[in-house]
C-alpha positions, 0 to 999 in steps of 0.5 A: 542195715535195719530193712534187711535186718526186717527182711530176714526177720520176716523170712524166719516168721514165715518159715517157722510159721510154714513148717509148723503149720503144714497139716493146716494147709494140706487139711484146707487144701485137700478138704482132709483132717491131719489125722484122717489124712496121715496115710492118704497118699494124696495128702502126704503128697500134698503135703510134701509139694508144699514143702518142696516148694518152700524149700525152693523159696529157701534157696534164694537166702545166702545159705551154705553150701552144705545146706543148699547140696541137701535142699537141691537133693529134696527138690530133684525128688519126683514126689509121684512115684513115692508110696506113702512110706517113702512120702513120709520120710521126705516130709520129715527131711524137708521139715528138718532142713526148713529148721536148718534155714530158719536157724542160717537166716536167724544166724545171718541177722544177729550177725548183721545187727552186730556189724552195724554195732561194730562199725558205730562203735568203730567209727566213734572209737576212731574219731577220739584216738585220733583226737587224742593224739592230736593233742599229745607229743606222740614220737614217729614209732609210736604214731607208726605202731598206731596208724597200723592198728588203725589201719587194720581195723579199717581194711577188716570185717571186724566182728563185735568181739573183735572191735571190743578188743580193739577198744580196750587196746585203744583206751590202753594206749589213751590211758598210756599218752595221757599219763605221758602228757601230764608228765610232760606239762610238769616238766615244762611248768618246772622249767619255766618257774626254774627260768623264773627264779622264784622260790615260791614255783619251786615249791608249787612245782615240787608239790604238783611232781607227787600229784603226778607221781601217784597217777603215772604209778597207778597207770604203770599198774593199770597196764601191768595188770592188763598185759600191755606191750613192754614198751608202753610200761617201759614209756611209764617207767621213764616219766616215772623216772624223769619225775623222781630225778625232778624231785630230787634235784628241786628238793635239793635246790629248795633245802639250799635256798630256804637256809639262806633265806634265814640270813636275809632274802633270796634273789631270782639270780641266787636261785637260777645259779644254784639250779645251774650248779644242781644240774651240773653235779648232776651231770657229772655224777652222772658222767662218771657212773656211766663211765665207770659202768663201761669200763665194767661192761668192755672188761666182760666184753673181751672175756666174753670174746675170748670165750667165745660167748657169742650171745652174752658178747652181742648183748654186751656190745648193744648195751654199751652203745647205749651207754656211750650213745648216753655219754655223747649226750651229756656231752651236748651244751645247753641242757635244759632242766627237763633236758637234764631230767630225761637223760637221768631217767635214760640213763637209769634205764640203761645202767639197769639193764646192764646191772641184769646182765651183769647178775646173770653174768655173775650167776653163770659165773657162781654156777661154773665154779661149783662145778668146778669144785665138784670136779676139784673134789673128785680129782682129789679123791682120785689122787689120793691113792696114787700118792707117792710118785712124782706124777702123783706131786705134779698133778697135786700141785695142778689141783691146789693152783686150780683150788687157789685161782678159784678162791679168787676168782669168788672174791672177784665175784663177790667184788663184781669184777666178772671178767677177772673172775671168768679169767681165773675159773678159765685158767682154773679149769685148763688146770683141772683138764691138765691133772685130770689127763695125769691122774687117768695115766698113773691110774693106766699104769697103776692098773696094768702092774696090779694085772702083773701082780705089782705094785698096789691095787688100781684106783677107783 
């Protein structure tokens, strides 16, 4: 790399030095001055023979296509039959493309160096990824999504630049397994001074959890702020939950056993009860919240059905499986603490997501009832110049059971039981239609007895 590096540096010297330097070389050639020599056509003839041959010798370097058209051009030339004008414009074009080489070979060099750069920072940047992950618990996706980087970078000609930001994904994703791995050696130090019973590893553990909560926040921050992938932020956010949920449950167990270590001594046995106990509460607390978020989900889910929400039914049914995805896993025996600790923090996940889909719901729901209000409102107003006659009565009675179901259906809303309020605002708007179909009939007959001259004005 470095020779053709020194030969393409040479070839630029020798052309520049070449093409500035003509007039000498014609001056010793021809036994001529430049300045004496300018319209001697032996001299300009001289002079573009010499050209002409380095143009030739610049066709040996790996230049354009366009470039080398133009060169071919310039050396079909018969430079014999050129009058001195004609000899002056051919030395003026040969100059400018022995420029346009020195630039191409210039170009090609600074490319080269920047390749070899390129591959050494490449093969370094390689070598302490895949060292990294050696040593970190990386799941199977993950390591896929790795080896493709990995592989790309091996099969492409990667520009400097390109390696630069191929760099910068790499140490986003070192940074991220990192993080991960600390969280990972808290949990498993937690556990074993849970296996051990003693008070005192309980508190150490406890300690170490807040350590290792203020570098994983500051790594969710880091890849926020560079745009990183939403799973990679999404993997923070699960240790960051997963230690929150240790905390919780140690800070819980240590409060109970420093009160009973007021009335005499604490035995490990005492301990590990009442970590079984904590973790049990949990669970069942937990159990209970995903069961109560199903049943609010299936509700919304046949409303959405019956509807015909397609979209809003399809996200529905993905979250739901999560859920009971979840609820089969509490099911399983002999949970370790971190096991505990990792479905909390999953089932946190979850149970936001599904309160987002749940708000949106609402606020499509909120939406849906203004409108029908509005609608409500002009129904009325409508109506009221129809009073009197018995369709009049029926269509009134529409729009004041429409105006009731609407009432509720805001209390359901507000209650968060978004199926029975989708119900209500449905029934409230077949309602709507209903009196609507009425009121544009009484206005029909309304507007052909006024044409007769009957009866009172039409409605507006």
């Amino acid at each position: 790399m470095r020779g053709r590096g020194f030969r393409l540096g040479a070839i630029i010297l020798l052309v520049a030095l070449l093409a500035g330097s003509i007039g000498a070389v014609c001056a010793q050639a021809g036994g001529l001055s430049t300045a004496s020599g300018e319209d001697n056509v032996e001299a300009l003839r001289l002079r573009a023979e010499i050209l002409q041959r380095m143009l030739e010798r610049g066709m040996a370097a790996n230049l354009s296509e366009s470039l080398r058209e133009n060169i071919t051009m310039l050396l079909s030339v018969n430079l014999t039959v050129l009058n001195p004008d004609e000899l002056k414009e051919f030395i003026q074009e040969a100059r400018i493309l022995l420029h346009r080489i020195a630039e191409s070979l210039r170009r090609a060099e600074v490319a080269g160096n920047e390749t070899e750069v390129a591959a050494r920072i490449l093969e370094r940047l390689m070598e302490k990824l895949n060292r990294t992950l050696s040593r970190f618990n990386v799941s199977s996706s993950e390591l896929e999504e790795i080896k493709e980087l990995l592989q790309e970078a091996e099969e492409g000609n990667l520009t400097l630049e390109e390696v630069r930001e191929l760099a910068k994904t790499a140490r986003r994703l070192m940074l991220r397994y990192r993080a991960q791995n600390l969280s990972e050696q808290l949990m498993n130090y937690s556990e074993v001074e849970v296996e051990r019973g003693k008070l005192h590893g309980l508190r150490t553990a406890l300690n170490a959890s807040c350590k290792a909560l203020e570098v994983l926040e500051m790594v969710k921050e880091r890849l926020v702020s560079v745009n990183a992938s939403p799973v990679a932020v999404a993997a923070i956010e699960h240790s960051i939950e997963r230690i929150i949920s240790a905390r919780e449950v140690l800070k819980r167990i240590i409060e109970k056993m420093e009160l009973k270590l007021e009335s005499g001594n604490v035995t490990k046995e005492e301990v590990r009860r009442e970590v079984e106990e904590a973790l049990e509460e949990e669970l069942d607390e937990l159990n209970e919240t995903l069961v109560e978020e199903l049943q609010r989900l299936e509700e919304l889910r046949e409303e959405a059905e019956e509807l015909n929400l397609t979209g809003l039914a399809e996200e529905l049914n993905q979250t739901i499986a999560m859920l009971e995805e979840l609820v089969g896993e509490l099911a399983s025996a002999n949970l370790s603490f971190g096991d505990v600790m990792g479905k909390l923090a999953k089932a946190k996940a979850v149970i936001a997501h599904a309160e987002k889909i749940l708000e949106k719901t609402s606020e499509k729901l909120s939406g849906d009832l203004n409108k029908l209000r509005e609608k409500l409102n002009d129904l009325r107003e409508k109506l009221e110049e129809a009073a009197g006659c018995a369709e009049a009565e029926e269509a009134g009675e529409a729009l004041s059971e429409a105006e009731k179901l609407m009432e509720d259906a805001l209390k359901s809303i507000e209650e968060g039981e978004l199926g029975s309020a989708s119900k209500m605002l449905n029934k409230a708007e077949q309602l709507l239609r209903a009196a609507e179909h009425q009121i544009d009939s009484i206005e029909k007959v309304v507007g052909e007895h006024s044409g007769r001259g009957h009866g009172k004005g039409p409605i507006r």
